[in-house]
NULOMAR-155757 format. One record per residue (C-alpha): x, y, z. Coordinates in steps of 0.25 Angstrom, whole numbers, plus 5000, padded with zeros to 4 digits. Example, Ala and Ser with C-alpha at 12.3 -4.5 7.8 and 13.67 -1.06 7.14 Angstrom:
! residues 2
504949825031;505549965029;
! end
This chain:
! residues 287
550045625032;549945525019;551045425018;551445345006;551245195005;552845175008;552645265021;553145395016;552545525021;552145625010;552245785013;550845855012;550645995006;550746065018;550446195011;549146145006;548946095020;549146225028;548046285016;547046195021;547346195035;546846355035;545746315027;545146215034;545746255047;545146385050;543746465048;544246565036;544846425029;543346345031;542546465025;543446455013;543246315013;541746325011;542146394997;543246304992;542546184996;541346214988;540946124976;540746254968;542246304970;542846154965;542046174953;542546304949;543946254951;543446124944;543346224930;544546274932;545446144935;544746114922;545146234913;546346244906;546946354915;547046274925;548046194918;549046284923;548946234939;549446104933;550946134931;550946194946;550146094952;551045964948;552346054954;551746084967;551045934968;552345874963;551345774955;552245674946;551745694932;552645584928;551345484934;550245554926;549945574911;550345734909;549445754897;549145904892;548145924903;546946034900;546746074915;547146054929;545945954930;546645884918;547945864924;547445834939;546545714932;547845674926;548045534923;549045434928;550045374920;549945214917;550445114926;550445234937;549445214944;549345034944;548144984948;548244864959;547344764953;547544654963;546044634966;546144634981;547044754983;546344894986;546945004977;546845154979;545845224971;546745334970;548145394972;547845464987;548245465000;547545345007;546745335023;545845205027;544845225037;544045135043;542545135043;541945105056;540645045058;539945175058;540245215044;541345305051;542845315047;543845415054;544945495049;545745585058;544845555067;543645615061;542445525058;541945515045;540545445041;540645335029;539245395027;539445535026;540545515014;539345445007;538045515012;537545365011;537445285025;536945165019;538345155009;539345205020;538845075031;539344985020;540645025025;540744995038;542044925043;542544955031;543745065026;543545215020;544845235011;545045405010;545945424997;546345554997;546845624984;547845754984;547845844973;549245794967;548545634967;548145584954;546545604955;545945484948;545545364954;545145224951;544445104956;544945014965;544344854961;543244814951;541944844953;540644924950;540345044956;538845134958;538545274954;539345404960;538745454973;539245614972;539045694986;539045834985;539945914996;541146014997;542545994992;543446005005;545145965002;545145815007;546545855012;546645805028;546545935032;545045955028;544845815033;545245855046;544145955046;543045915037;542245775033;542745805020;542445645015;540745715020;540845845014;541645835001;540945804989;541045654984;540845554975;540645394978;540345264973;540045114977;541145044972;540844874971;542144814971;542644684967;543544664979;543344774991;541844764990;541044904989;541845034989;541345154989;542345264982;542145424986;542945524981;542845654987;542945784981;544045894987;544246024986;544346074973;543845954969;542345944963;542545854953;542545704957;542545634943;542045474941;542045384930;540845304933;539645294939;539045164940;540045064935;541044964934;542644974936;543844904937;545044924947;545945044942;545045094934;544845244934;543545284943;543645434943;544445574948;544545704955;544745834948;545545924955;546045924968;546245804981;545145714983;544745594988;544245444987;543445374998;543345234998;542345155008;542544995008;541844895017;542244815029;543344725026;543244755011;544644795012;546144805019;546844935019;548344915018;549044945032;549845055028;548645145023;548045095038;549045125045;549245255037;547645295038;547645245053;548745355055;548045475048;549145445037;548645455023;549345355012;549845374999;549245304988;548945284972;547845244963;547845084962;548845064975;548344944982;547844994996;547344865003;546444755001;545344684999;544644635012;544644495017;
! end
């Protein structure tokens, strides 16, 4: 179920839903899944999105999603990757730059988990390591005690994302792995967060201390595309997108580092996902 921050409950795509139900449900759906989750098979659609043919799945797509153009600039795209890269328009997405206010890194739909003191958070009552996301177990006990935020982007959200303080940042860690959907009814079924491939950073922020960033690639989706590698960055500034496809972000703080605001926890608590936008405040600075 996701929720908005006002309360209101928004329909799923239940046709979508009952596709991935038989995929992932039974044995014919998971040998199919060992194709269409292959890196190889998001490449090749990779081309495609890119090619001007594909330009004709633009009109079609924004009727079925029911996307607002109005909120984007609708320029003369050259491709489908074009148009799904789109831009925002200004003052669309505004930034909360009050510096102890945690924003969203991107539009998505929202849970906190608490990381326990064995690098170990839960989700539907499956147990995820801190240190199987990052294939590092020195990084992951930094983060005991603390939150693991899971942004998760559908295909209809806008699919850039920014950083969410002042700061510096390290290199690019990429992990090679398969492209399952990170639609809930994978997650049910596979450590997705383990398997997919994914990209992260070391974030050293002003006012939340060091964050690590992941985004995680989805089905469909192979290209995970950052501006920087080792560098500086302010607040709102753009840090990089997805091509094609849902994703999602992972974001790991310390212990106290920060407060999540209570309906997101009360929401996450109940297996509710929440509804929320690039530059949206989310919680805050610990005390």
């Amino acid at each position: 179920m996701i929720k908005t921050r006002k309360g209101d409950i928004i329909v799923t795509n239940e046709n979508q839903n009952k596709l991935l139900k038989k995929l992932y449900g039974n044995t014919l759906g998971r040998v199919l899944l060992k194709t269409l989750t292959a890196p190889c098979i998001s490449r090749t659609a990779g081309k495609f999105m890119d090619s001007r043919a594909s330009k004709l799945l633009i009109k079609p797509f924004i009727k079925r999603s029911g996307i607002d153009t109005s909120q984007y600039i609708m320029c003369d795209f050259r491709s489908y990757n074009d148009f799904f890269t789109r831009r925002v328009k200004q003052g669309k997405r505004p930034i909360d730059f009050e510096a102890d206010h945690l924003i969203s890194p991107c539009d998505s739909k929202l849970t906190a988990h608490k990381i326990s003191k064995n690098s170990i958070f839960r989700i539907k009552g499956s147990r995820y390591r801190v240190s199987d996301l990052l294939c590092n177990d020195f990084l992951a006990k930094r983060f005991c005690g603390g939150y693991c935020l899971i942004f998760r982007l559908e295909v209809d959200d806008y699919h850039r994302y920014c950083y969410i303080d002042n700061g510096t940042k390290t290199h690019n860690t990429f992990i090679a792995g398969e492209l399952h959907t990170v639609n809930p009814i994978a997650l049910e079924r596979y450590n997705i967060y383990k398997r997919n491939s994914r990209e992260y950073t070391v974030l050293h922020t002003e006012n939340f201390g060091d964050v690590v960033q992941i985004e995680v690639g989805a089905m469909m989706v192979g290209r995970i595309v950052n501006n920087h590698g080792e560098a500086s960055f302010r607040r709102g500034e753009e840090k990089g997108r997805f091509e094609f496809g849902g994703s999602t972000i992972v974001m790991l703080f310390g212990k106290d580092s920060i407060s999540i605001d209570e309906d997101i926890l009360r929401n996450s608590a109940e297996g509710i996902e929440t509804m929320v936008k690039m530059g949206e405040k989310i919680g805050r600075a610990g005390k």
